[in-house]
Biopython code that builds the backbone (N, CA, C, O; Angstrom):
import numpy as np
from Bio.PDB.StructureBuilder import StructureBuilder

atoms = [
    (1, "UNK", "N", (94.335, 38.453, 107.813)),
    (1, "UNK", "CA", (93.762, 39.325, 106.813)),
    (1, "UNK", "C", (93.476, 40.708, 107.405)),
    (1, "UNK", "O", (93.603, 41.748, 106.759)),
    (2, "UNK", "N", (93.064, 40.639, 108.731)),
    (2, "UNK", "CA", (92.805, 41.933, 109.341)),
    (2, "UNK", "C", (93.965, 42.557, 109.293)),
    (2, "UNK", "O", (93.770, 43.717, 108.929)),
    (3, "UNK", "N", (95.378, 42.280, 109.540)),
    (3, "UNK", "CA", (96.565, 42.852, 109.396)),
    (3, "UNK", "C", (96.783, 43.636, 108.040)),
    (3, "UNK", "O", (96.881, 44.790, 107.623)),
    (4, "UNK", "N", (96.801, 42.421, 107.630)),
    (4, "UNK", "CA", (97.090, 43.386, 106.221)),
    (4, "UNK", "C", (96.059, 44.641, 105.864)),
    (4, "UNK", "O", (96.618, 45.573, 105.287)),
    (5, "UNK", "N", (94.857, 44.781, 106.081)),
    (5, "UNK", "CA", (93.770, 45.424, 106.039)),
    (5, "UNK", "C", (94.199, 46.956, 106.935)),
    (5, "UNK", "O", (93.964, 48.146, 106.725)),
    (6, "UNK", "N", (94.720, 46.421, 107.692)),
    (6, "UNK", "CA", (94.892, 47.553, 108.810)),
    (6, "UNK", "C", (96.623, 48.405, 108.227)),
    (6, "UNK", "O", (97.033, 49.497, 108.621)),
    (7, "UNK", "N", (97.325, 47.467, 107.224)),
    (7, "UNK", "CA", (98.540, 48.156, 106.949)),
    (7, "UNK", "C", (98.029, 48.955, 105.503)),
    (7, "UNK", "O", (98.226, 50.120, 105.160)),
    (8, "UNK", "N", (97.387, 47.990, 104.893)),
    (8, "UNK", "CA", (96.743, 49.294, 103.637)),
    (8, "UNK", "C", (95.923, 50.647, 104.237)),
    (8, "UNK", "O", (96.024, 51.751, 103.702)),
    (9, "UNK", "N", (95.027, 50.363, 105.534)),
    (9, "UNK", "CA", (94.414, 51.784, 105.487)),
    (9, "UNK", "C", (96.096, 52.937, 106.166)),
    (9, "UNK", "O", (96.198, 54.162, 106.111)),
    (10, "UNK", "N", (97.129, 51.922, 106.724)),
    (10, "UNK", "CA", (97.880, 52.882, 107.360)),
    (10, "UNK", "C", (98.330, 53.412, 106.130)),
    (10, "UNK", "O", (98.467, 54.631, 106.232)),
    (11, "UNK", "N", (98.641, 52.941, 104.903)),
    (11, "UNK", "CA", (99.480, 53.423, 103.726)),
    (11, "UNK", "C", (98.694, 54.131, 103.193)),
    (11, "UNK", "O", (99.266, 55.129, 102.754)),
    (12, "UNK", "N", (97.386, 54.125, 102.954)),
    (12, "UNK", "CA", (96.683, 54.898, 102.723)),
    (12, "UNK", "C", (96.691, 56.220, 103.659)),
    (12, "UNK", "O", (97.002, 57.350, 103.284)),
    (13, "UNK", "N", (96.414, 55.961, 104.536)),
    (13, "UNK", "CA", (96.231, 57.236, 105.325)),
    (13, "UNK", "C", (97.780, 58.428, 105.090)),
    (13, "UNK", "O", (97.775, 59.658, 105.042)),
    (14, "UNK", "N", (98.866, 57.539, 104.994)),
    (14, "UNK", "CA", (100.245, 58.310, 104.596)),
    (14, "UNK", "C", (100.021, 58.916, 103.040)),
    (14, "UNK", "O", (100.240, 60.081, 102.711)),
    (15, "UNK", "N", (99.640, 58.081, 102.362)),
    (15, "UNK", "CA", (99.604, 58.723, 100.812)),
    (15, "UNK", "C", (98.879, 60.001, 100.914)),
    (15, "UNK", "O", (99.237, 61.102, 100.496)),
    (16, "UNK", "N", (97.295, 59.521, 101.831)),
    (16, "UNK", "CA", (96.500, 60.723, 101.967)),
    (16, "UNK", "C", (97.437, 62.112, 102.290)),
    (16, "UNK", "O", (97.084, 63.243, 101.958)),
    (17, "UNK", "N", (98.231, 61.911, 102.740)),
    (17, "UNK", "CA", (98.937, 63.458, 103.831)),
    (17, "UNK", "C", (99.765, 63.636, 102.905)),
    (17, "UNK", "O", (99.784, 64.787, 102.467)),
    (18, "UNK", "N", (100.531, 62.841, 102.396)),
    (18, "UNK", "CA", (101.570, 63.620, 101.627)),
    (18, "UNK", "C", (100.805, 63.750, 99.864)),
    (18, "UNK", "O", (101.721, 63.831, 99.046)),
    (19, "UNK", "N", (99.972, 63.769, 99.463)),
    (19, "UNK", "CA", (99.202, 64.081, 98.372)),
    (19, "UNK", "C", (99.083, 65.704, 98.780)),
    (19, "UNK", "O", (99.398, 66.678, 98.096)),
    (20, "UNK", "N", (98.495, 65.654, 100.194)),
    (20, "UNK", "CA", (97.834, 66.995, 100.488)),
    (20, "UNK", "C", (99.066, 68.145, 100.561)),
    (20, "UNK", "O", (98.834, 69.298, 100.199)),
    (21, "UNK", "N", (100.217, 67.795, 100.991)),
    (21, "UNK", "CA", (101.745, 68.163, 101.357)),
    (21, "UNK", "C", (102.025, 68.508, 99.910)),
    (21, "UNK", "O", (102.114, 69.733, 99.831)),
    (22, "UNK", "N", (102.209, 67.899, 98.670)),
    (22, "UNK", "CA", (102.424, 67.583, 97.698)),
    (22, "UNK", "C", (101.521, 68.893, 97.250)),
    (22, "UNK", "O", (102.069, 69.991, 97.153)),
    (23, "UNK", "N", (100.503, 68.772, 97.055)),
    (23, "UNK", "CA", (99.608, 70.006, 96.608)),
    (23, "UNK", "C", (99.523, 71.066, 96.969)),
    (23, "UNK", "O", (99.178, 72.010, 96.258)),
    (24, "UNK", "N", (99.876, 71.138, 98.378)),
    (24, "UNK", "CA", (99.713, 72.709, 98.958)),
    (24, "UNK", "C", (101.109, 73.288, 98.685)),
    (24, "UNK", "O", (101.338, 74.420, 99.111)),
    (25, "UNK", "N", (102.139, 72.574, 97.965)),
    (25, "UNK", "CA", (103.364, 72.655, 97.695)),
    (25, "UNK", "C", (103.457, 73.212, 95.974)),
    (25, "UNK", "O", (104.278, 74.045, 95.593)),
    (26, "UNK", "N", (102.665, 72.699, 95.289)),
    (26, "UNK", "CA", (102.616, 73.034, 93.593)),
    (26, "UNK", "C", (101.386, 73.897, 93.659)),
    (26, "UNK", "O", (100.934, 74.136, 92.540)),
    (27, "UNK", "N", (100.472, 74.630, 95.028)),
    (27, "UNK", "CA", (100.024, 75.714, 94.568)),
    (27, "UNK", "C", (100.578, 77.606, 95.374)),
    (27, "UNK", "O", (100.312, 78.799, 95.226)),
    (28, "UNK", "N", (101.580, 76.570, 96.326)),
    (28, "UNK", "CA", (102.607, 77.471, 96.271)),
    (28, "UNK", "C", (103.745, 77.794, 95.502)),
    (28, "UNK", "O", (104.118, 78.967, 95.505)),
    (29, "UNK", "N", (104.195, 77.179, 95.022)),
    (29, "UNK", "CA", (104.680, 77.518, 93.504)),
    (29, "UNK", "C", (103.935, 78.070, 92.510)),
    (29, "UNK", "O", (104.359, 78.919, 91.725)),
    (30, "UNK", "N", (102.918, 77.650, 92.519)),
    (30, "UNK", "CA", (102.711, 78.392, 91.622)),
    (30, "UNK", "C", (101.808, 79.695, 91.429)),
    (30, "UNK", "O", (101.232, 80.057, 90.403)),
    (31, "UNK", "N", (101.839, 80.374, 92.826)),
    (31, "UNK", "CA", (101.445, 81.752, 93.381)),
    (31, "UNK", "C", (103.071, 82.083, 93.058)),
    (31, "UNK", "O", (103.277, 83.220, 92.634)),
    (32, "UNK", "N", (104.159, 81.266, 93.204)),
    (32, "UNK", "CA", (105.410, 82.468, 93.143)),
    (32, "UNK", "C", (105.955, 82.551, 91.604)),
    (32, "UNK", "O", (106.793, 83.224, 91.004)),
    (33, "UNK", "N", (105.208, 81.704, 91.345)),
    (33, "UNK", "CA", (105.904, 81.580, 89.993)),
    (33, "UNK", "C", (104.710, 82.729, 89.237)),
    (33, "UNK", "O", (105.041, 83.087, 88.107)),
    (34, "UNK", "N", (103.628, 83.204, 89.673)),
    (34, "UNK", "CA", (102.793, 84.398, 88.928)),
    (34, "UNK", "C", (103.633, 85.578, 89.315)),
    (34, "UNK", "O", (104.111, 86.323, 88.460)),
    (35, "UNK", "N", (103.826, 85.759, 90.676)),
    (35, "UNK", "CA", (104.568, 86.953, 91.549)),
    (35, "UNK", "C", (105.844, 86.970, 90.371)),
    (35, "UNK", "O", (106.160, 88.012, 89.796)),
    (36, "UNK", "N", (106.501, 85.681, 90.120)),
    (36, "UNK", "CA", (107.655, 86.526, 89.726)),
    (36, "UNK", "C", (107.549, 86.375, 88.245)),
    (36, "UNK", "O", (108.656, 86.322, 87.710)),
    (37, "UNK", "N", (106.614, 86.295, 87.494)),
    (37, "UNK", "CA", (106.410, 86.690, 85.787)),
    (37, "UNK", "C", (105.711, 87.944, 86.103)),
    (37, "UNK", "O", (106.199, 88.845, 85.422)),
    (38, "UNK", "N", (104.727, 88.381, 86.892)),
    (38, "UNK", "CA", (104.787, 90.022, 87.126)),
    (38, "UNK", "C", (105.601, 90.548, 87.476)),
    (38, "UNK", "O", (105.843, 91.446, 86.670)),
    (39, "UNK", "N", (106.425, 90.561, 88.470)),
    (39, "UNK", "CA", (107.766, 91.557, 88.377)),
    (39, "UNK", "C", (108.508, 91.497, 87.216)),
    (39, "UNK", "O", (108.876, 92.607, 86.830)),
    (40, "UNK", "N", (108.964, 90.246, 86.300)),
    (40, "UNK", "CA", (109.237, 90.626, 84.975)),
    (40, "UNK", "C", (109.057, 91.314, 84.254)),
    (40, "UNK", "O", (109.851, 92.005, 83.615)),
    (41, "UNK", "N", (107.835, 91.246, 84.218)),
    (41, "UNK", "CA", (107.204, 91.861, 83.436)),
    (41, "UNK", "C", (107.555, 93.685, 83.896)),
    (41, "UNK", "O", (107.686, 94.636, 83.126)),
    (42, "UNK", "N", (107.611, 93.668, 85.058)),
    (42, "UNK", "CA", (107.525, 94.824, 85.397)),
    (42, "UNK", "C", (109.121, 95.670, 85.197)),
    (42, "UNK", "O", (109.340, 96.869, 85.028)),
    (43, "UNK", "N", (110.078, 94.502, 85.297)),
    (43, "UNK", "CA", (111.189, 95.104, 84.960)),
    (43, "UNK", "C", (111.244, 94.944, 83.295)),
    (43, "UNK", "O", (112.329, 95.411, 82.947)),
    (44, "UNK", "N", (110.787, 94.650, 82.579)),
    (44, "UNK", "CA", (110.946, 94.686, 81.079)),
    (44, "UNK", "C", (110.661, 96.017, 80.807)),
    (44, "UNK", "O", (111.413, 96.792, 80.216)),
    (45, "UNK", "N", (109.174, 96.353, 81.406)),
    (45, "UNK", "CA", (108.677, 97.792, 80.828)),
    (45, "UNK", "C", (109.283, 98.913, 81.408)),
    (45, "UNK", "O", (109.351, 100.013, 80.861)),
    (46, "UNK", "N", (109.794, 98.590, 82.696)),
    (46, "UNK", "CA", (111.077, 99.415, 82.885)),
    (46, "UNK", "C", (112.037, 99.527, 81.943)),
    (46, "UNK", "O", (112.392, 100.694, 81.776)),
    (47, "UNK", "N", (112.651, 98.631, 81.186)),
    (47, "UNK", "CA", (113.643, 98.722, 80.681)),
    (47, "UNK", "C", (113.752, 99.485, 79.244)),
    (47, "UNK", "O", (114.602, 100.201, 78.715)),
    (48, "UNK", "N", (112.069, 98.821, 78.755)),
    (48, "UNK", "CA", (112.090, 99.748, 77.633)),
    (48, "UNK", "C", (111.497, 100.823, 77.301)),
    (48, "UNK", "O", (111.331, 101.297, 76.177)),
    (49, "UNK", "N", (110.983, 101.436, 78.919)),
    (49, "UNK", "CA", (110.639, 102.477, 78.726)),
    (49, "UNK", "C", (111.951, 103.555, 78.993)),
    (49, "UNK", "O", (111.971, 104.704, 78.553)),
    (50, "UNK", "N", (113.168, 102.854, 79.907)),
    (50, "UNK", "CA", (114.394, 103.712, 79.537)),
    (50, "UNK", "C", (115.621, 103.941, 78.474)),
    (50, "UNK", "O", (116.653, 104.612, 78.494)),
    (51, "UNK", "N", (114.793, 102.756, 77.222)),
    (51, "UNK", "CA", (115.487, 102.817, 76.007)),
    (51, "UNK", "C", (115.220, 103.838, 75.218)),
    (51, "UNK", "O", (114.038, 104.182, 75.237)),
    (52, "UNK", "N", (116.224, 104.694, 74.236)),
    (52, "UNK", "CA", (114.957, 105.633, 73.260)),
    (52, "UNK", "C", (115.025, 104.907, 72.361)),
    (52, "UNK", "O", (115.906, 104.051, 72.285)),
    (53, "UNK", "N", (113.793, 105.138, 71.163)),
    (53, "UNK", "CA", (113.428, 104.383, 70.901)),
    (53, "UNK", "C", (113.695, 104.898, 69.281)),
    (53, "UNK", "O", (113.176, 104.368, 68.299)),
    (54, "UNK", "N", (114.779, 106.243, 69.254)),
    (54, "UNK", "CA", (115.291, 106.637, 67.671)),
    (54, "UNK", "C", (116.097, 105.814, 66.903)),
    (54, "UNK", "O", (116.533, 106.283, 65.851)),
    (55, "UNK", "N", (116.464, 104.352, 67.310)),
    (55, "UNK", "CA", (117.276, 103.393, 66.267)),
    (55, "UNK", "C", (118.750, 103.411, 66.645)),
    (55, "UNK", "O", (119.630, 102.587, 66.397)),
    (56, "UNK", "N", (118.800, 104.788, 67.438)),
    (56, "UNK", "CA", (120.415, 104.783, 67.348)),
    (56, "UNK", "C", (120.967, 104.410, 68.693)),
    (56, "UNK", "O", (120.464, 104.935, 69.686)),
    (57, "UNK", "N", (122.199, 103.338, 68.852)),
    (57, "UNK", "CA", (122.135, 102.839, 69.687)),
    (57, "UNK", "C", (123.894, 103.209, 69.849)),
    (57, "UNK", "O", (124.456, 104.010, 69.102)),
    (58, "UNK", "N", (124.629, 102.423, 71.019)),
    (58, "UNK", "CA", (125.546, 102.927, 71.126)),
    (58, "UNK", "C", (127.182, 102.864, 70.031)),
    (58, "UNK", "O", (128.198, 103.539, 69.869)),
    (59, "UNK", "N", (126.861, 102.205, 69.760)),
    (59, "UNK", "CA", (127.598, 102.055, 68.556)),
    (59, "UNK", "C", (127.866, 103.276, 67.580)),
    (59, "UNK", "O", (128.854, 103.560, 66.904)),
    (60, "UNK", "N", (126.591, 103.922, 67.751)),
    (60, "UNK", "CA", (126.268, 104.414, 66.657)),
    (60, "UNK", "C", (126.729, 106.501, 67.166)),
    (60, "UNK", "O", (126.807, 107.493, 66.441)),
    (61, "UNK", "N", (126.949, 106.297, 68.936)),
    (61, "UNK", "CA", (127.088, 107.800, 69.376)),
    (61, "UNK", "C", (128.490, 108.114, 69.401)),
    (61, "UNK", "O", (129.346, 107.346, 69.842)),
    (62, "UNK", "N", (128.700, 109.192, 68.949)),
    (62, "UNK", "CA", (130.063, 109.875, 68.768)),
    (62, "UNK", "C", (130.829, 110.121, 70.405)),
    (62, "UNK", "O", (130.082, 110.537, 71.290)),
    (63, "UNK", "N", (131.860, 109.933, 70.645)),
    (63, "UNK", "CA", (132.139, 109.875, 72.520)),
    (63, "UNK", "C", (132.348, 111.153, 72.298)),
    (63, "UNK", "O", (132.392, 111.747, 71.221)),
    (64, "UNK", "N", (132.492, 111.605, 73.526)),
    (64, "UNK", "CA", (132.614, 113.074, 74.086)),
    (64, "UNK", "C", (133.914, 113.815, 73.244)),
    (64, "UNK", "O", (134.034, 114.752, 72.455)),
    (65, "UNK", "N", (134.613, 113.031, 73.760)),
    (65, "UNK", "CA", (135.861, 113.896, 73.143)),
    (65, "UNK", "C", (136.244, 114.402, 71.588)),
    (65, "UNK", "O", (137.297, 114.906, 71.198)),
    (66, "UNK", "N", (135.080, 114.107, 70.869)),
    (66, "UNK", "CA", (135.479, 114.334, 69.185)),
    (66, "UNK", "C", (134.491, 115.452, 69.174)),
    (66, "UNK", "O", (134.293, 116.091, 68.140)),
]
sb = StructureBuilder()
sb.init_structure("model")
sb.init_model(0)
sb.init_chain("A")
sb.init_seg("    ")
for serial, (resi, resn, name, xyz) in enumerate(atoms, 1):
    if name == "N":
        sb.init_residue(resn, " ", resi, " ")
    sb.init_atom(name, np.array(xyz, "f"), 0.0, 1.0, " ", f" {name:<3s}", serial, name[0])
structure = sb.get_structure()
C-alpha cells in the first residue's frame, strides 16, 4: 500500500508541474494575443486614416490619360 501511495504522490507531483507549465503557457498567449489585437488595431487606423473618405473610390477615377 505504501507503494502505491508513494506512485500517486509521484503522479501527483508531475500533474503539479505540468499544470504550472500549462498555465504559464495560456498566460503567455495570452499577453501575445493582446500585443497582437493592438497592433491591429493599430494597422486598421492606419489604414483608414489613409483612405479618403469622399465615397469615390477607384472605380470611380478617370486614369491619367483621358
Amino acid at each position: 500500500m505504501d507503494t502505491r501511495l508513494a506512485e500517486l504522490e509521484v503522479k501527483l507531483a508531475f500533474q503539479d508541474e505540468l499544470l504550472d507549465a500549462l498555465n504559464a503557457t495560456v498566460a503567455r498567449q495570452q499577453k501575445e494575443m493582446e500585443l497582437l489585437q493592438q497592433q491591429m488595431r493599430l494597422l486598421y487606423q492606419q489604414l483608414r486614416s489613409n483612405q479618403p473618405d469622399d465615397g469615390a473610390g477607384l472605380r470611380d477615377e478617370i486614369p491619367p490619360h483621358y
